[in-house]
Each structure stands twice: as structure tokens, then as C-alpha cells.
C-alpha distance (Angstrom), angle and dihedral (degrees) to the residues before:
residue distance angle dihedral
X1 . . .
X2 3.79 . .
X3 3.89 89.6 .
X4 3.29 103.3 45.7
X5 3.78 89.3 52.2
X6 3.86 84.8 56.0
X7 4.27 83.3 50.8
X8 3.44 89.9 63.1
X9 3.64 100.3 39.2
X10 3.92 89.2 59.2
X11 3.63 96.7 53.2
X12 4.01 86.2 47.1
X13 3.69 104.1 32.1
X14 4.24 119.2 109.8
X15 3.18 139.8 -177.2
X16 4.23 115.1 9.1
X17 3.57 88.1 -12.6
X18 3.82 92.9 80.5
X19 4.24 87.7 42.0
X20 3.88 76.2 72.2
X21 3.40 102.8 49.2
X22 3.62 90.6 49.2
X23 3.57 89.4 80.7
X24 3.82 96.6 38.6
X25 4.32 112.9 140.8
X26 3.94 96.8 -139.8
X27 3.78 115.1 78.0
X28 4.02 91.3 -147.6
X29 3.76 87.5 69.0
X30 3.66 96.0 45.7
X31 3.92 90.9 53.2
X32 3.67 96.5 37.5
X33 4.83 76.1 56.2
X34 4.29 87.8 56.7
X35 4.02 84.6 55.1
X36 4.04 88.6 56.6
X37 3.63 109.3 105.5
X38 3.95 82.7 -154.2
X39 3.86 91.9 59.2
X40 4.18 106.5 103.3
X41 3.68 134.8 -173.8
X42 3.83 96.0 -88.8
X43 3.92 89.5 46.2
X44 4.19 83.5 57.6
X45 3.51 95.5 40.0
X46 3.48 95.0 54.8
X47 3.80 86.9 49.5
X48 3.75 89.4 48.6
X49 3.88 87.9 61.0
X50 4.05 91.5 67.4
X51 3.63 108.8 95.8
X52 3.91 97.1 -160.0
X53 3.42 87.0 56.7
X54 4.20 109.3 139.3
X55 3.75 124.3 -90.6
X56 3.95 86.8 -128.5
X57 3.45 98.1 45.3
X58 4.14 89.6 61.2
X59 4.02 87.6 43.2
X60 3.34 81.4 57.5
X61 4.13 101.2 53.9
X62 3.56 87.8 33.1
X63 4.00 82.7 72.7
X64 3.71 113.1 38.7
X65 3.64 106.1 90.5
X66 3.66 92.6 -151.8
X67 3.82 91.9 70.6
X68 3.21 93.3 44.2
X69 3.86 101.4 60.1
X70 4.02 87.8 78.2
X71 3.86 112.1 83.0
X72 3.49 86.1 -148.3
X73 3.45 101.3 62.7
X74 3.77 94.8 48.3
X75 3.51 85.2 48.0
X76 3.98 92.1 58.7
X77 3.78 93.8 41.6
X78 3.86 96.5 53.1
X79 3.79 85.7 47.6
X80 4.00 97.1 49.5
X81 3.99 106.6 102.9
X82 3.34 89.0 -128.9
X83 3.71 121.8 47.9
X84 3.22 116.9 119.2
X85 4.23 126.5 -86.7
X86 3.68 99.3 -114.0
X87 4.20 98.6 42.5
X88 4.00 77.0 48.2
X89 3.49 92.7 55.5
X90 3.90 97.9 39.9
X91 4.25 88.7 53.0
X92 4.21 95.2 44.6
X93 3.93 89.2 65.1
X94 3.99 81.2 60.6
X95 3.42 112.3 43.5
X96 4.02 126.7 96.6
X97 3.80 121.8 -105.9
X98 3.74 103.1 -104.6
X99 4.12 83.4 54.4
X100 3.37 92.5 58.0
X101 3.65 96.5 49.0
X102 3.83 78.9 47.6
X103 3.97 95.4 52.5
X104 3.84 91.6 44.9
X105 3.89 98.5 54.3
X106 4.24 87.8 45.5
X107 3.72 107.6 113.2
X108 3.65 97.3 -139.9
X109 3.51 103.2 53.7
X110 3.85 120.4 115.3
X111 3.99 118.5 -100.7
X112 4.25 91.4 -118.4
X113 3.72 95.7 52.3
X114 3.79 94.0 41.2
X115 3.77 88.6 59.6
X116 4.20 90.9 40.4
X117 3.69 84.1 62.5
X118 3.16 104.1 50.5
X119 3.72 96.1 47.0
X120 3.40 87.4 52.9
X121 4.13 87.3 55.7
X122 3.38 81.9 46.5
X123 3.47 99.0 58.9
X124 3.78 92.1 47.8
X125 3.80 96.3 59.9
X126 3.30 100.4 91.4
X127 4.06 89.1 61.6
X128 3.39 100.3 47.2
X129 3.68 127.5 116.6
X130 4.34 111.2 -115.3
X131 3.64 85.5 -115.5
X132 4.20 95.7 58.7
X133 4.05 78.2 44.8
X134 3.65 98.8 65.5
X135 3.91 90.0 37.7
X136 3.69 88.6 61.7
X137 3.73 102.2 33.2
X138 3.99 76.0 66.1
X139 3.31 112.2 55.2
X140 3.67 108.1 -1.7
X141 3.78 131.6 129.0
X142 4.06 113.3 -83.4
X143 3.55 100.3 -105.8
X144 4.28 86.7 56.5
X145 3.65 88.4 48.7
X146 3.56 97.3 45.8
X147 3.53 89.2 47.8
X148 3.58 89.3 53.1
X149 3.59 94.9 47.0
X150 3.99 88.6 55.3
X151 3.77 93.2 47.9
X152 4.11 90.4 61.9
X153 3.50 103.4 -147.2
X154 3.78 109.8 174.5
X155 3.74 91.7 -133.6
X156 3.39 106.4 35.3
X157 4.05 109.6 35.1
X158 4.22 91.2 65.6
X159 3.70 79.9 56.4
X160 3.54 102.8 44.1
X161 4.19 87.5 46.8
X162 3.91 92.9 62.8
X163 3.87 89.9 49.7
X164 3.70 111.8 128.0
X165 3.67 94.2 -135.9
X166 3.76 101.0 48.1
X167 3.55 103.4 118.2
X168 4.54 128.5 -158.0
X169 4.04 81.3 -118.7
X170 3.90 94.3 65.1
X171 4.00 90.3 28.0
X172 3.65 85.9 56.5
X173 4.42 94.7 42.9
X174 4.04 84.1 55.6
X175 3.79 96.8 55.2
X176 3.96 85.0 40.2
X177 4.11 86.7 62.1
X178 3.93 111.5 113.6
X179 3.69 90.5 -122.3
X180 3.58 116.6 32.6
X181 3.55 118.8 -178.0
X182 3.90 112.7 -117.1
X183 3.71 88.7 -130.1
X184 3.88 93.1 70.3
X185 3.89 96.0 41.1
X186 3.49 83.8 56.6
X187 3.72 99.4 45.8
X188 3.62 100.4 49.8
X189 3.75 86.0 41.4
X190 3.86 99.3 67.2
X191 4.24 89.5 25.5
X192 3.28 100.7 133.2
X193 4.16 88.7 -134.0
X194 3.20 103.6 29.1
X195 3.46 104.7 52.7
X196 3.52 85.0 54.2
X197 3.27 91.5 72.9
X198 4.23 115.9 89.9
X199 3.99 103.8 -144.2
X200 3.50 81.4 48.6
X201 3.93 102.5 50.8
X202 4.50 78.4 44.2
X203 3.35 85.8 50.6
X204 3.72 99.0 51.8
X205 3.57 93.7 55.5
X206 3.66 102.2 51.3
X207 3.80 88.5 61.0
X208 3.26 121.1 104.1
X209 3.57 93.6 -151.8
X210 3.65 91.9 64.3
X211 4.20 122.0 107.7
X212 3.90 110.4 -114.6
X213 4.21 86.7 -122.9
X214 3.70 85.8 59.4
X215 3.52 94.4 43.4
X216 4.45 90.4 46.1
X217 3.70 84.2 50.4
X218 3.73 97.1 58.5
X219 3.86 96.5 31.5
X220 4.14 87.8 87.3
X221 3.98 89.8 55.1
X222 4.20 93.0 56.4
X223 3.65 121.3 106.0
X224 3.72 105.2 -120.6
X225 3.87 91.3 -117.7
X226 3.55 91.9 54.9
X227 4.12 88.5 52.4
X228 3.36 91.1 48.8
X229 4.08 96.5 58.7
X230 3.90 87.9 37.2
X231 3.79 85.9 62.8
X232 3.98 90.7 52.6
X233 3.38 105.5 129.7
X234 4.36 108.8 -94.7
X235 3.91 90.9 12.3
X236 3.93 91.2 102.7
X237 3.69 136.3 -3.0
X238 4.08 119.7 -57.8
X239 3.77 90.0 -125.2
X240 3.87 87.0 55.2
X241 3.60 96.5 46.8
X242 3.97 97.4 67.6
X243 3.65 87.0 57.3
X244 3.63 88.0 56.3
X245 3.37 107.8 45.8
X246 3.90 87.2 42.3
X247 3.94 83.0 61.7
X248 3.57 89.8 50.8
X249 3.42 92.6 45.6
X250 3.76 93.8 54.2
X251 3.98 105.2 45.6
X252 4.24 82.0 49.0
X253 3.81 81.6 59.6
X254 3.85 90.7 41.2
X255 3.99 90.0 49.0
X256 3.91 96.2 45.8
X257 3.72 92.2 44.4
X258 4.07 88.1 45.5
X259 3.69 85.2 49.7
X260 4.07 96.3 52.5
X261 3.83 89.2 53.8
X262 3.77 88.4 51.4
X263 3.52 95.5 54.3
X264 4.22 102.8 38.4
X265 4.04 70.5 59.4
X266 3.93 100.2 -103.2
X267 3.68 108.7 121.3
X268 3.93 109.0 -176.2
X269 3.94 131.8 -150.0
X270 3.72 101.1 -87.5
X271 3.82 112.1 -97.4
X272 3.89 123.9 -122.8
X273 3.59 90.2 -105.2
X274 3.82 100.6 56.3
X275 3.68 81.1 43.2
X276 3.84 90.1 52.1
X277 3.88 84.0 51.4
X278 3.96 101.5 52.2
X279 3.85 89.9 42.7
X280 3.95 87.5 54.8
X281 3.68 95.1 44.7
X282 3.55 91.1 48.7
X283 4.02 93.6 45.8
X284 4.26 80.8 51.7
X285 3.77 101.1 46.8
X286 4.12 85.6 49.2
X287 3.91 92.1 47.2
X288 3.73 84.0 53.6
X289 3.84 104.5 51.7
X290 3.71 78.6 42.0
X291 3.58 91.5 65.9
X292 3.74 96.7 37.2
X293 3.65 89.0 52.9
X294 3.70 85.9 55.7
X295 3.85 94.4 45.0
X296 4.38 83.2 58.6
X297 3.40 88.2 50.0
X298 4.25 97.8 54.0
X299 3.94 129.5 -114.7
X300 3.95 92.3 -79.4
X301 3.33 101.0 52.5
X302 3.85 87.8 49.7
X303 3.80 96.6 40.0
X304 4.36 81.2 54.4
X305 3.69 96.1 56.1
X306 3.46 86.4 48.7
């Protein structure tokens, strides 16, 4: 009896009386206070701002049309952590583009409509002004940057390389792009992070876009395994491939001769190659428990750290 008394006191109540309600624990009241004719947009945005507020409750604004005309409160719905996936996915397709870079940097939101929003900045890039370009190559989400990055615009991609959230993953799906523009091979290859990085140097030379000086100057930093399935036949160029097996050729020569000294009982200091090769195969074997640790942990997971 006592709450439905408190029912029909929310769809009657004015004035403070409803500032009350607002904060009511049953979710019966707080529907019965979106049927008051009393109950304005600064009443509901103030009852968008509690975070335990019921799943049903945001169904519920999610479909009244009336709330809905206000930018603000579809702005404060998508934002809540928990309204519900397909409301979410309804209000993305509606909000402006510095909102979605907002809603994509929140920490709360879900994995699936993080990546819905950025596709759908994504998408936009190709309409935007130079200006909204450089905003986002700044402080965008990873897949903007990295879509930035691929695109090779002169004055955005040095931007969009320095962004905080720019991940290997997406650095690594731009090089992977049939035809990447020479300007980005050769940015990332003499970044001073980036090229730091050993996927990224392996990834470098397998493009075909790449310049055969860039390609000579990162040749000495390969594992030997990795040269040897470069140098498969139809995995890169045939030009390319005599410089690779003539690599391999050489640090064989280097290891056998290495080898001989060892066993006539002269051991040298190691030699910045072979140290160049350890540090390589090392960077390679932790890239790959890397990636196995992310296979045990599931494709979403993985997709979220990148």
C-alpha cells in the first residue's frame, strides 16, 4: 500500500516534492515521476546524473520522444554507464563529433559501442574540415588516429603519431593497407618511437611500398627466422628477396665463422651484430607470448587493450 501511495504521489507531486523523488530506491516510483506532466528537463537531467539508476528506468527515457528532443538529454543517457546496448546504439548515430570523441575516451563505456563510435568517426573523416583533422589526430581514440596515420596527410599524420592513444595494433593495420602511401612508411620508419618498436621495423620491410635504403637499413635488426620466411618465394618483391637471402647468407657465414673461433678455443667479445640478433630475437619471442597471452584472454579483451 505504502508504495503505491508513493506511485501516485510521483505522477502528482510539484515543485520540491519531485526533487525527492528523484532519488527514490524503487524503480516503480521513478517511472510512475517520467508520467508527471510537472517533471522537466532539469528534473530528468538531474536524475540522469545517478549512476545506480535502473536498467528499466533508462529503457524507458530511451523511448519517449519528448525527452529525447533535448540534445542534452541524449547526451546524458548515451553517457550513463549503464543504459542499455541498443538505446546506446540508437543515440550514437545522433550525437556531434566532439561527443563521440567524448563517449569513446569514457572509461565506463562498453567495448562494442566504443568501437561503433569510432567507426562511425571513422566514417566521417573523409568530410571533415583540415582543422577538425588536426583536432582529432591529437587526442582522438586509436582507431581515428590510426586511421589518420594510414591516410598520410602531411599535416595531420605527425600529429596523429604523437597521440597518446595510438596504439602498435592500429600502427601495425596501417602499414598492413594494400597501398600505403610512401610518406607514412617513411615516417614511422625514422619515428623516433615507433621505429623502436620490432613488429613495426618487420612490418616495414614486408611492404612493398617501402624504399630499398629503408628496407637495407632495417635488414641488420631482423631475426634470422623472420628473414628467412620474408625471402619465401611471393611474400615480398623478387628484387627484395636477393637482399634478403644475401643477409641470410652473411650472418650464416658470421655464425659458422663465430663458431670456428669457439672451437680452436678463441671465443671473441660478441660483435654488434650478433648482439643486434639476440636483442631482436628476444624483442620477437616477447611479442609472441604477448600475443598468446592475448589469445588466453579472448578477442575482446585484446581488441580493448588495443
Amino acid at each position: 500500500m505504502e508504495l503505491e501511495r508513493e506511485i501516485t504521489r510521483a505522477r502528482e507531486a510539484i515543485g520540491e516534492e519531485i526533487q525527492g523523488l528523484i532519488f527514490h530506491p524503487a524503480p516503480s516510483v521513478l517511472l510512475a515521476l517520467l508520467e508527471n506532466p510537472a517533471f522537466d528537463e532539469t528534473r530528468l537531467s538531474l536524475l540522469l546524473s545517478r549512476k545506480d539508476l535502473p536498467t528499466e528506468v533508462l529503457e524507458e527515457i530511451g523511448r519517449r520522444k519528448q525527452f529525447l528532443k533535448s540534445y542534452s538529454i541524449k547526451k546524458s543517457l548515451l553517457l550513463h554507464p549503464r543504459t542499455p546496448r541498443l538505446v546506446g546504439l540508437r543515440l550514437l548515430k545522433e550525437l556531434y563529433l566532439m561527443d563521440l570523441v567524448q563517449f569513446t575516451l569514457a572509461p565506463a563505456v562498453s567495448a562494442e559501442l566504443k568501437r561503433y563510435a569510432e567507426e562511425q568517426i571513422v566514417a566521417r573523416l573523409g568530410q571533415m574540415p583540415l582543422g577538425q583533422k588536426i583536432t582529432l589526430a591529437r587526442r582522438g581514440p586509436s582507431r581515428v588516429a590510426g586511421a589518420l596515420v594510414a591516410d598520410g596527410h602531411a599535416q595531420v599524420m605527425p600529429i596523429a603519431l604523437e597521440n597518446p592513444y595510438l596504439t602498435e595494433a592500429q600502427v601495425l593495420k596501417a602499414l598492413a593497407r594494400e597501398k600505403v602511401p610512401v610518406a607514412v612508411v617513411l615516417a614511422l620508419a625514422n619515428h623516433r618511437k615507433w621505429s623502436q618498436f620490432y613488429n613495426v621495423r618487420l612490418a616495414i620491410v614486408r611492404s612493398s611500398s617501402t624504399p630499398i635504403s629503408i628496407v637495407l637499413r632495417f635488414l641488420p635488426l631482423m631475426t634470422v627466422n623472420d628473414l628467412r620466411a620474408l625471402a619465401e618465394p611471393g611474400i615480398v618483391a623478387e628484387n627484395l628477396r636477393k637482399y634478403l637471402l644475401a643477409e641470410v647468407h652473411r650472418r650464416m657465414q658470421a655464425s659458422k665463422k663465430q663458431a670456428a673461433l669457439h672451437m680452436a678455443g678463441d671465443t671473441p667479445a660478441l660483435t654488434p651484430q650478433t648482439q643486434d640478433d639476440q636483442s631482436s630475437e628476444k624483442e620477437q619471442q616477447g611479442g609472441k607470448r604477448k600475443r598468446h597471452a592475448d589469445r588466453n584472454r579472448g578477442p575482446q579483451e585484446a581488441d580493448d587493450d588495443a
